[in-house]
BAFIMI-560509 format. One record per residue (C-alpha): residue in one letter; y, x, z. Coordinates in steps of 0.25 Angstrom, whole numbers, plus 5000, padded with zeros to 4 digits. Each point is the difference from the previous one (the first is absolute). Layout:
N
aYXZ ...
***
This chain:
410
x493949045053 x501450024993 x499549954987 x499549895007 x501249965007 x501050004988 x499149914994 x500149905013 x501650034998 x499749954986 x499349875002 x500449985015 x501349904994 x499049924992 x499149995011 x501249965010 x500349894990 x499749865006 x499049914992 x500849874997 x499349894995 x500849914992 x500049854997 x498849994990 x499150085007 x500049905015 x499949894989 x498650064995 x499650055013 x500449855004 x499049944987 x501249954995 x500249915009 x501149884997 x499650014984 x498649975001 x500049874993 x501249984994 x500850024987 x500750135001 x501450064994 x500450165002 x501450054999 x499950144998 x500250144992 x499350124999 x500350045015 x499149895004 x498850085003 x498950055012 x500050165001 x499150024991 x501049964991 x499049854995 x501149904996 x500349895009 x499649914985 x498650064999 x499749985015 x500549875002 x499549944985 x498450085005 x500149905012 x500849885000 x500449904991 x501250084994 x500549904988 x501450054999 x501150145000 x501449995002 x500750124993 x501450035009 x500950124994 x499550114991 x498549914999 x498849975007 x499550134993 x501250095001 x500349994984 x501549945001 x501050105002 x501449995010 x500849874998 x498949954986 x499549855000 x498749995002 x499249904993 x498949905003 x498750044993 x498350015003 x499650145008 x499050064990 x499250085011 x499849845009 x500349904987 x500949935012 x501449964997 x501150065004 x501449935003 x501350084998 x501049985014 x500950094993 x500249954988 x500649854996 x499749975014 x499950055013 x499749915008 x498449964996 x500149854994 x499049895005 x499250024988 x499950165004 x499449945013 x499349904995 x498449985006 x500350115009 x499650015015 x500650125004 x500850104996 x499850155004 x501250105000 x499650175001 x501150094994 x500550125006 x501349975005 x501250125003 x500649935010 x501449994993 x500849884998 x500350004987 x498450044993 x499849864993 x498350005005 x500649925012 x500849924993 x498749954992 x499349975013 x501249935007 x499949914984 x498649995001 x499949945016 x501249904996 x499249964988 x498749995008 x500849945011 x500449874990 x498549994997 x499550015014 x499150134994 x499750105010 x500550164999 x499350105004 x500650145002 x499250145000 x500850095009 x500450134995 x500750125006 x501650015000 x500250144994 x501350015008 x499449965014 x500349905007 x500850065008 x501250014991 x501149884997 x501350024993 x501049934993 x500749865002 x499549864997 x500249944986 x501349925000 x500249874995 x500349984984 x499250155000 x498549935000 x499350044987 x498650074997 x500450135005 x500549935013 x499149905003 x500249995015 x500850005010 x499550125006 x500450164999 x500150094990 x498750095007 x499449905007 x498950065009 x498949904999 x498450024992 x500049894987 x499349915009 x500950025012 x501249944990 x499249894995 x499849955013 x501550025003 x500649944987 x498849885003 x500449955014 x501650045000 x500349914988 x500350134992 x499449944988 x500649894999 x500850044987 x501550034999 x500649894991 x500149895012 x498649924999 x499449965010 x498950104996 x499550035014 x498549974998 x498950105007 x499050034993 x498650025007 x500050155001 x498950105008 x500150154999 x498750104999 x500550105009 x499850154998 x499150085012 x500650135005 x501449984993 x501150045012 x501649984996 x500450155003 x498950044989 x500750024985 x499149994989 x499350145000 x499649965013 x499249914995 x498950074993 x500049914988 x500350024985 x501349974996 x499949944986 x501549954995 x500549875001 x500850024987 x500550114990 x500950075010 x499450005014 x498950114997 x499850055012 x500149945015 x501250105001 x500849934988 x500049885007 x500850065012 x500850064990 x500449854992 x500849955011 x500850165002 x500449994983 x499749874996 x501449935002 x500650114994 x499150004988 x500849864997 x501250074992 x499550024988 x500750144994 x500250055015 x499050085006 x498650054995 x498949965012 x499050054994 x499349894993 x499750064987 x499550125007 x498850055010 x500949945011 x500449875000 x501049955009 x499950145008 x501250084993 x501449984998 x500550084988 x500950004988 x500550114989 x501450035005 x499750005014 x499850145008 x499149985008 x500350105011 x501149955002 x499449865000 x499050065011 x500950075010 x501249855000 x498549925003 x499650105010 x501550005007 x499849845003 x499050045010 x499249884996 x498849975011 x498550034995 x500450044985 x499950154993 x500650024988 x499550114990 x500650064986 x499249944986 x500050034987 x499349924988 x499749934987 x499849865000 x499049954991 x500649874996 x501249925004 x501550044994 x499850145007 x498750044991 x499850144995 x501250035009 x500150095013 x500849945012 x500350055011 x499949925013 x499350005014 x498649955006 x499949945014 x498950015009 x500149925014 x499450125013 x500349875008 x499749884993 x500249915015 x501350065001 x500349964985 x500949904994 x499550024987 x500649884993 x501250095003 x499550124993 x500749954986 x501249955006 x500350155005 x499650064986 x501149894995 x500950065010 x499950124998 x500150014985 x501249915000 x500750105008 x499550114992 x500249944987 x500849875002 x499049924992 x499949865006 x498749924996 x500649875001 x501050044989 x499150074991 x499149885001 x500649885002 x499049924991 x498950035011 x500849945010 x499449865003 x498650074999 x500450095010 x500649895009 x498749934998 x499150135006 x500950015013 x500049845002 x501550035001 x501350024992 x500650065014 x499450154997 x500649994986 x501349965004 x500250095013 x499150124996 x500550004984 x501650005006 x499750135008 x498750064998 x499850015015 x498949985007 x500550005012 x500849874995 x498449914999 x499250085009 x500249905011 x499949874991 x498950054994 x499350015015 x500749865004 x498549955000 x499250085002 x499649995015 x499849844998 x499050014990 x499450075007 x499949935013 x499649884989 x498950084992 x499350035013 x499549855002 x499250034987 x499350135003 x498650014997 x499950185004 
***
C-alpha cells in the first residue's frame, strides 16, 4: 500500500493536469470545416501542431487544399535563427512554396496571396507584446483585409494566463514591429482573443497615418477546456518552442521578467547562451550575495531571488564564470514580473554604479521601441528607480482590461 501510494504521489500531478484541446484539433474534430473547398495558405512554425506532436503542414496538406506557407520569424520549419532574414523557397518534405514575412517584406504582397481563399494562422504565441508572431498575423489580416481573403486563426494557450496584463500602451512615433499595437506590454488575451481585438478596435490600421482601417473577415477555432487562470502546464500539452530561445513554457514567463534588460548589449548576462535563457541576471564582477540580499530588501511582491553561479556557453561571457541571481515567482498573481529586470537594474546601479543607458547608448532606440515609449528611458535611466515608472507603467492597465473583456472567448 505505501509503494503504491508514492507512486500515485508520482503521477497524481500529471493526472490532475487538465486535457486542453487546442485550435487544430476542434478543426479536425469539426472536418475542417470553413477550408473544405477552398484554396488554403498556413502561417505557421514549428509550434503549430496537435499533441501528438503531427504538424499543422502535414495535417492541413493530408486534408484540404493547402497551396501555400508563409514563414514568419526564425521559418516555417524553425531553421532561421534570432533576428535572420528568412527567405522564400519550396518546402522539400510538401513541394509547396514558402513565402518569407520576414525577410524583404513583412507584410505578404498580392502576389504572395494571389489564388488564395483563406489563410490560416496556428503558432504558439507567449503572450508578450513585443514577440514578432503577432506582428505577422496583424500584416497578414491587413494584407488579407485589402484582398477581401478570409483569416482563420487556430487558437492556442497563452503561456502566461490570461489572467496577467502589464505595461503601458505604445505611444505615438514608438509603433514598429516589436510594438505593433496599441495595447500592453503583457497583454492577457489567447492569439485568437488579440486578433479579434486588433480586428474590430481598429488596432490594425497601421501607424503611419493611412487610412488603413480595413477588417478582415476573421473567425477563431476556439480551444475546449482552456480556463484563463490555467498557465501552460495546466494544460497537459507538449510545449515545442516557438523560436530558439523560449525552450520551455517557463522561459516564456521568464522573456518578459529579462528581456528589456537583455537590450544593453555589454550589461548583463540573461542567460541566453546558457541552459537559462532569460531566467538569470549575472556578470563576472558582480557578487552575487550581495546582489541577493539588496534584491531581497526591496520586498518585491511574488518574486524570490536565489544565488548562481555559471558558464555561459556562447555570447561575450563564454568560458567565463559569473556570478549573478535566478528568480523564481511563489506568487506569480501577485507578480509584476515586467518589473523583475527593473529591480535587478536598481539594485546593481546601487551596488556598482553601472547605468545601462550609459553603457549602452547604441541600444537606445531599440530599447524605446520594445517599451512603446521613451518615458521609461528618460525617467528610469536618470534615477534607476522603480518607484519613479511603477505607476506609468500601470497607467493602463485596468482599461485594457475592461476593453479586452468584450473579446473573450474562455
Amino acid at each position: 500500500m505505501k509503494k503504491f501510494a508514492a507512486i500515485l504521489l508520482i503521477f497524481l500531478p500529471l493526472l490532475c493536469r487538465s486535457q486542453v484541446k487546442p485550435g487544430i484539433e476542434v478543426l479536425w474534430d469539426r472536418g475542417f470545416e470553413g477550408l473544405k473547398g477552398k484554396k488554403v495558405g498556413l502561417l505557421t512554425n514549428p509550434s503549430g501542431v496537435d499533441r501528438q506532436l503531427r504538424s499543422t503542414i502535414d495535417i492541413l496538406r493530408d486534408s484540404v487544399d493547402l497551396v501555400a506557407i508563409f514563414a514568419p520569424e526564425h521559418g516555417a520549419r524553425g531553421d532561421a535563427y534570432a533576428g535572420d532574414h528568412v527567405q522564400s523557397y519550396t518546402d522539400k518534405a510538401t513541394g509547396l512554396p514558402v513565402y518569407s514575412v520576414y525577410g524583404a517584406t513583412r507584410k505578404p504582397t498580392p502576389e504572395m496571396l494571389k489564388g488564395l481563399d483563406i489563410v490560416v494562422y496556428d503558432i504558439q504565441d507567449v503572450g508578450c507584446r513585443s514577440y514578432t508572431f503577432i506582428s505577422a498575423l496583424g500584416l497578414m489580416m491587413q494584407a488579407c483585409a485589402e484582398k477581401d481573403i478570409e483569416v482563420m486563426v487556430l487558437d492556442r494557450p497563452n503561456p502566461l494566463g490570461g489572467l496577467k496584463v502589464e505595461g503601458s500602451y505604445v505611444e505615438p512615433g514608438f509603433f514598429s514591429y516589436v510594438s505593433q499595437y496599441r495595447i500592453p506590454y503583457i497583454y492577457g488575451l489567447t492569439v485568437g482573443e488579440l486578433a479579434s481585438l486588433i480586428n474590430e478596435e481598429g488596432l490594425n490600421r497601421g501607424q503611419r497615418g493611412r487610412d488603413e482601417a480595413l477588417k478582415c473577415r476573421l473567425s477563431v477555432i476556439p480551444m475546449e477546456g482552456w480556463k484563463r487562470e490555467m498557465l501552460f502546464p495546466q494544460t497537459g500539452l507538449p510545449w515545442v518552442l516557438p523560436s530558439p530561445n523560449i525552450p520551455s513554457a517557463e522561459t516564456a514567463v521568464c522573456y518578459p521578467s529579462a528581456g528589456l534588460c537583455g537590450e544593453f548589449y555589454g550589461y548583463l548576462q540573461i542567460g541566453i547562451g546558457y541552459t537559462l535563457p532569460f531566467g538569470v541576471f549575472a556578470a563576472p564582477w558582480i557578487d552575487a550575495d550581495a546582489l541577493k540580499e539588496r534584491l531581497d530588501s526591496y520586498g518585491a511582491p511574488g518574486v524570490a531571488w536565489r544565488t548562481i553561479h555559471y558558464k555561459p556557453f556562447s555570447g561575450g561571457c563564454a568560458g567565463k564564470l559569473i556570478h549573478g541571481v535566478q528568480f523564481f515567482y511563489p506568487d506569480y498573481e501577485a507578480a509584476d514580473i515586467t518589473l523583475t529586470q527593473f529591480y535587478v537594474m536598481q539594485a546593481v546601479y546601487e551596488l556598482y554604479g553601472k547605468n545601462p543607458f550609459v553603457i549602452s547608448p547604441g541600444r537606445l532606440g531599440m530599447f524605446n521601441k520594445v517599451c512603446g515609449t521613451d518615458y521609461v528611458s528618460k525617467t528610469f535611466g536618470s534615477s534607476l528607480k522603480v518607484a519613479d515608472i511603477a505607476e506609468y507603467w500601470r497607467k493602463d492597465v485596468e482599461e485594457f482590461k475592461e476593453l479586452s473583456k468584450k473579446y473573450y472567448l474562455y
